[in-house]
C-alpha positions in Angstrom: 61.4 65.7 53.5 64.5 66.9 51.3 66.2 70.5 51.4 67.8 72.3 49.0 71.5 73.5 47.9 71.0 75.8 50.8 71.6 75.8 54.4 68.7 74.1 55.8 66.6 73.1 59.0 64.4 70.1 58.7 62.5 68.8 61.6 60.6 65.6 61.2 57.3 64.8 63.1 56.7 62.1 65.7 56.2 59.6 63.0 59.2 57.5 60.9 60.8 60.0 59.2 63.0 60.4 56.3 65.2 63.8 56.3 67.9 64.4 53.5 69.6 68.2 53.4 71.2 67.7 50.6 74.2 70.5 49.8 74.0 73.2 52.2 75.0 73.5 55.8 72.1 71.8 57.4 70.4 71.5 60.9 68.1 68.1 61.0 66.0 67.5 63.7 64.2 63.5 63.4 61.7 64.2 66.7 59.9 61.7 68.0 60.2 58.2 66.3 63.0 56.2 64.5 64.3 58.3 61.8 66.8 58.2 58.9 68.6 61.6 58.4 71.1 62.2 55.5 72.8 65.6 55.5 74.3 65.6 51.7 76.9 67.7 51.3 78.4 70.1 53.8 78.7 70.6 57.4 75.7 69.1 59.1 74.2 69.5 62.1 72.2 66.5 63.7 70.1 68.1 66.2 68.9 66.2 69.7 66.5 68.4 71.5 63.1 67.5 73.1 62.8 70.2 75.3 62.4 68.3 78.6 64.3 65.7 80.2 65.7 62.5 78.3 63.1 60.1 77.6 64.2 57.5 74.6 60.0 57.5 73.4 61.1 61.4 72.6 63.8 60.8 70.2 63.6 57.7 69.1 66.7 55.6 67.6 67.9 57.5 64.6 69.9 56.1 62.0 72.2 59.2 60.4 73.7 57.5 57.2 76.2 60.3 56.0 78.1 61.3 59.3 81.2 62.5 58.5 83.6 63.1 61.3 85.1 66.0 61.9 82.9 68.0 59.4 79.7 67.2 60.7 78.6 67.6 64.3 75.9 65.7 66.9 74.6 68.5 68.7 72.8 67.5 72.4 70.7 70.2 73.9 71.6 70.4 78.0 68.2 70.5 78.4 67.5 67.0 77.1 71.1 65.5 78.1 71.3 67.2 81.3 74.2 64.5 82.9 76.2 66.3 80.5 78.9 69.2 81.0 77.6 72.3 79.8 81.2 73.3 77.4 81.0 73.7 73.5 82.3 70.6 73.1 81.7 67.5 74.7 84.7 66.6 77.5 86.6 63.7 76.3 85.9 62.6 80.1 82.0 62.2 79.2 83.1 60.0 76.1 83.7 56.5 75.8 84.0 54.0 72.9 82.8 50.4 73.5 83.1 47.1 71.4 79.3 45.8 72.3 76.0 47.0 73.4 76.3 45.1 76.1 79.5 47.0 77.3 78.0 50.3 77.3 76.3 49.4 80.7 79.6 49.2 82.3 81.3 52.6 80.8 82.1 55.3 82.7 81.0 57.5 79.6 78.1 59.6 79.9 78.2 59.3 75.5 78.9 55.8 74.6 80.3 54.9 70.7 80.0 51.2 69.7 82.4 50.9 67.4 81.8 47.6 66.1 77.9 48.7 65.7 78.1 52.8 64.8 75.5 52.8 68.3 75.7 56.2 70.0 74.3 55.5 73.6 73.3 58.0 76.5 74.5 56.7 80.0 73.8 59.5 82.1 74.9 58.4 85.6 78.3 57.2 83.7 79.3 55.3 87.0 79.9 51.6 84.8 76.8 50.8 86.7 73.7 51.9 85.0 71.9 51.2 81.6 72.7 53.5 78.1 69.9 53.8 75.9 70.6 53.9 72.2 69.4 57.2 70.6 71.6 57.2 66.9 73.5 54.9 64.7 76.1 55.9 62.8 76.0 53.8 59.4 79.3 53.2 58.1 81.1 53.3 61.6 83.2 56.5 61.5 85.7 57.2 64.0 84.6 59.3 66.6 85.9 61.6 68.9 84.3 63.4 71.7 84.9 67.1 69.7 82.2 65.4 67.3 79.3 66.7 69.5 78.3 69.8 70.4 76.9 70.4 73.6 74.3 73.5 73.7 72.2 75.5 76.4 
């Protein structure tokens, strides 16, 4: 599914999808299912909202292959990602950057960033003793910083 040179909102299905914005400030939602998103040219919303309670069959494992940081955003819905601190951006206490997958289970970060990988992880007891579960990759590997996702209500 492909937008225009406008501001867009694609939402994919529960299948596989493929969503490109192209120019345009654009929102894209991948659902269910492992999805590639591209959001072209502008400042791009990738959306993470099921509505209910994590549960990784919801969302899937994206893979967002244009992420630019600090001009696009992640945005995680409280309602889905409810470990997290309700503020407009994530707290760079929630945040955490590791150097393997298997690393993440031992952050204290609620979001884990594996830097070596472009893996964005959700460890919601963020105690360095549960298990993240991969929800995004970030192809290319940019640097990230916590102000790189929004966190809504």
């Amino acid at each position: 599914m492909s937008g225009g040179d406008g501001d867009d909102e694609l939402i994919g299905g529960l299948g596989n999808d493929i969503l490109s914005g192209d120019a345009g400030n654009d929102t894209l939602i991948g659902g269910a299912g492992n999805d590639t998103l591209r959001g072209g040219l502008g400042s791009d919303r990738f959306l993470y909202d099921t509505g209910r309670n994590f549960v990784s069959a919801d969302i899937g494992e994206d893979r967002i292959e244009d992420f630019t940081a600090g001009t696009d955003v992640i945005v995680l819905d409280r309602t889905t990602f409810q470990a997290l601190t309700l503020n407009p951006t994530l707290l760079s206490s929630e945040f955490s950057e590791v150097t393997s997958d298997d690393a993440v289970a031992g952050s204290t970060g609620k979001i884990v960033y594996n830097t070596q990988t472009g893996g964005i992880f959700y460890n919601p007891d963020g105690s360095g003793a549960g298990a993240g579960v991969l929800f995004a990759t970030l192809i290319g590997r940019p640097s990230l910083q916590a102000t790189d996702f929004v966190i809504q209500e």
